[in-house]
Structure formats: structure tokens, C-alpha cells
N, C-alpha and C positions, 0 to 999 in steps of 0.2 A: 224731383228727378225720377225717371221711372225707373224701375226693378226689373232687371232681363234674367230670366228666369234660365236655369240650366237646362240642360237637355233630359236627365234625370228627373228634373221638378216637371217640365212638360210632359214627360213618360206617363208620370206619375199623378198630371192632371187629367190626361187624355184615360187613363183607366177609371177615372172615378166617372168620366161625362161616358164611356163607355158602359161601365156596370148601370149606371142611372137612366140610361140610354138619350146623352144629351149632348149629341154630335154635335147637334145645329148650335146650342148653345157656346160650345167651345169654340163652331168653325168661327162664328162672328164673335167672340169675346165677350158676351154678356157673363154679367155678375162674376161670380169665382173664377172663371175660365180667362179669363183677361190675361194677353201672355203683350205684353209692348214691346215694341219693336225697336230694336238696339241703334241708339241715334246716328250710327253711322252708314245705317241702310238709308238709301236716298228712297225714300217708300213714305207717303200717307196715308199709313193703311191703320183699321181699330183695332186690330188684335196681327199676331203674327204667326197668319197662317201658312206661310213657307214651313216655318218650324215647325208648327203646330203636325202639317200632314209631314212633314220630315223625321222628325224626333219624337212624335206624338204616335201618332195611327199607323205609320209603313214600320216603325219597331213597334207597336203595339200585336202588329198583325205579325212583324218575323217573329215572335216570341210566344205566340200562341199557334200561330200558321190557321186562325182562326176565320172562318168566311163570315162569321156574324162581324165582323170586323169591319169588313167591305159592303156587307148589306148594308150597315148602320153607317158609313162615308156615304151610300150611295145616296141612302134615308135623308139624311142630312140637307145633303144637297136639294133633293126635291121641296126638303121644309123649306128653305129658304127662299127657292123657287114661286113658293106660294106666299110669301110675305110679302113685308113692303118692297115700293125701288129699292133703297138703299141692301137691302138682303137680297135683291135681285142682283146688284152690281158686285157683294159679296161671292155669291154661288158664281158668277160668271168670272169671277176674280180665281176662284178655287179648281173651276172648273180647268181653266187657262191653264193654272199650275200643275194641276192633273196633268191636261193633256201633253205641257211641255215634259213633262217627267218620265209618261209612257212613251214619248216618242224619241227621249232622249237616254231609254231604256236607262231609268234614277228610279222607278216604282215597283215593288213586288209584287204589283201585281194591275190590272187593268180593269179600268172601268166604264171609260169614254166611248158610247156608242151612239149608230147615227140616233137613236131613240132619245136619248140623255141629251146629245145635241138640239134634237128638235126640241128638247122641252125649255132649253133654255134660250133660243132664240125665240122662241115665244114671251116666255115670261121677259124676257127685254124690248118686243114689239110693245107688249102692254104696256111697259111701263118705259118706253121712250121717252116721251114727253115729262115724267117727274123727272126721270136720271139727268133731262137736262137742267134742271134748273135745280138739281144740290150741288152746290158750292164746299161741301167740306172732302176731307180726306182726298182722293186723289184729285178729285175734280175741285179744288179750292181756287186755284189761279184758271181755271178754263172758259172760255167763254160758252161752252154749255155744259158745263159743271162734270157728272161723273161719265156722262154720254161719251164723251171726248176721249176720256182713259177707255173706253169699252171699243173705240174705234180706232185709235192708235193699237191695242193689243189686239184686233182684228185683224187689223194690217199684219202685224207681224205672223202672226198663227198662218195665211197667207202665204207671206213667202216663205217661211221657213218649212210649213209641212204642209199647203196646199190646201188648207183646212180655211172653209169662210164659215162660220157661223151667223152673222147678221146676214 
């Protein structure tokens, strides 16, 4: 059974991937950074990074009011950019969150620009063709695997803030 970690204990992982400078580590839950996602979230996701940017880095940053806070979110995001699909589908997953957050004024602060946009509909052009064909986490029931969760939450960004990123 997994371990849902408190909001305290995420605070308190997100400063060590902070001090260590291992954003990208924590955003995708590799090694120590693993936060699992509380089984009643209807979500296939590998780490839970709602919480993660919730309880993690937006009080990391109200608590220091710290910008190396937001450079190192931004960091993050670009490493993963640069990795495989599956960390491509991650960042665009975060990004998503992001961008609901700021536009549902939930963020302290903003980071989604057109520049950040374009990097990440790139990094999703390039790796179209893998994202369809992974079958685990969101894209596990999909008939083209994680592609599919990146086009329905397309959709939505669309109509709710008028925002196409693909």
C-alpha cells in the first residue's frame, strides 16, 4: 500500500531537492523524491505533483519569498523538456498544472510564457510518435498511449483559457 506523505513531509522533501538543486528530480518522483498519489485521486500519475507544486515549491517560495525558487521550477521544467517522452509528458503535465493555477489565480507567482509554451510544444512535436505508443500511467487504457492524456488536456486549456499549446 503506498505511503501519502503529509504536506509538512512534502515541504520538507521539496527543500532538500531545492538546496541539492533537484527540482526535476522531485517534479517526476525519481529516487527519495517519490510522493504517491492518494488512491482516491482518480490520476495515473508517478509522483504527485499537484501536491508536490502545491504543498512543496508555492510554500517553499511563500516562506522564503525566494526567486531562486521559481528559477529552479522553471529549470526543472526545461530538464525534463530535454529528456525522454515519458519526462516530456511529465513537464507538460506540470506545465498544464501551472498554467491552471496561474489562470485560476492558486500560484504566487507566474511562470508560463509564450517562450516556455513554445518549448514545450516542441519537445512534444519531437516526441509525438514515442508519447503514442506508452501505454503506462495516464495513457495505460489509450489507444495511443500517453498522446491521448496530452490531447484531451489540450482540449481543455482551449476552452477554458483559450490557450492551444499542440
Amino acid at each position: 500500500m503506498a505511503q501519502i506523505l503529509s504536506n509538512s513531509i512534502i515541504l520538507n522533501i521539496t527543500r532538500i531537492a531545492f538546496n541539492n538543486k533537484e527540482f526535476c528530480l522531485l517534479l517526476s518522483g525519481e529516487g527519495r523524491y517519490k510522493c504517491d498519489v492518494n488512491r482516491y485521486v482518480p490520476a495515473n500519475i508517478p509522483t504527485d505533483w499537484n501536491r508536490i507544486i502545491k504543498h512543496g515549491i508555492y510554500a517553499l517560495y511563500n516562506e522564503k519569498t525566494n526567486i531562486n525558487v521559481v528559477d529552479d521550477f522553471i529549470d526543472a521544467i526545461r530538464q525534463l523538456l530535454g529528456k525522454n517522452a515519458l519526462h516530456v509528458w511529465i513537464a507538460y503535465s506540470v506545465v498544464w498544472f501551472q498554467l491552471y493555477n496561474e489562470h485560476n489565480i492558486k500560484s504566487p507567482f507566474q511562470i508560463i510564457t509564450p517562450d516556455l509554451l513554445q518549448e514545450v510544444k516542441t519537445a512534444l512535436q519531437n516526441n509525438t510518435d514515442e508519447l503514442k505508443t506508452i501505454r503506462e500511467w495516464q495513457g495505460t487504457s489509450e489507444n495511443n498511449g500517453l498522446w491521448e492524456d496530452i490531447t484531451k488536456r489540450n482540449e481543455v486549456l482551449h476552452k477554458e483559457f483559450g490557450i492551444v499549446i499542440l
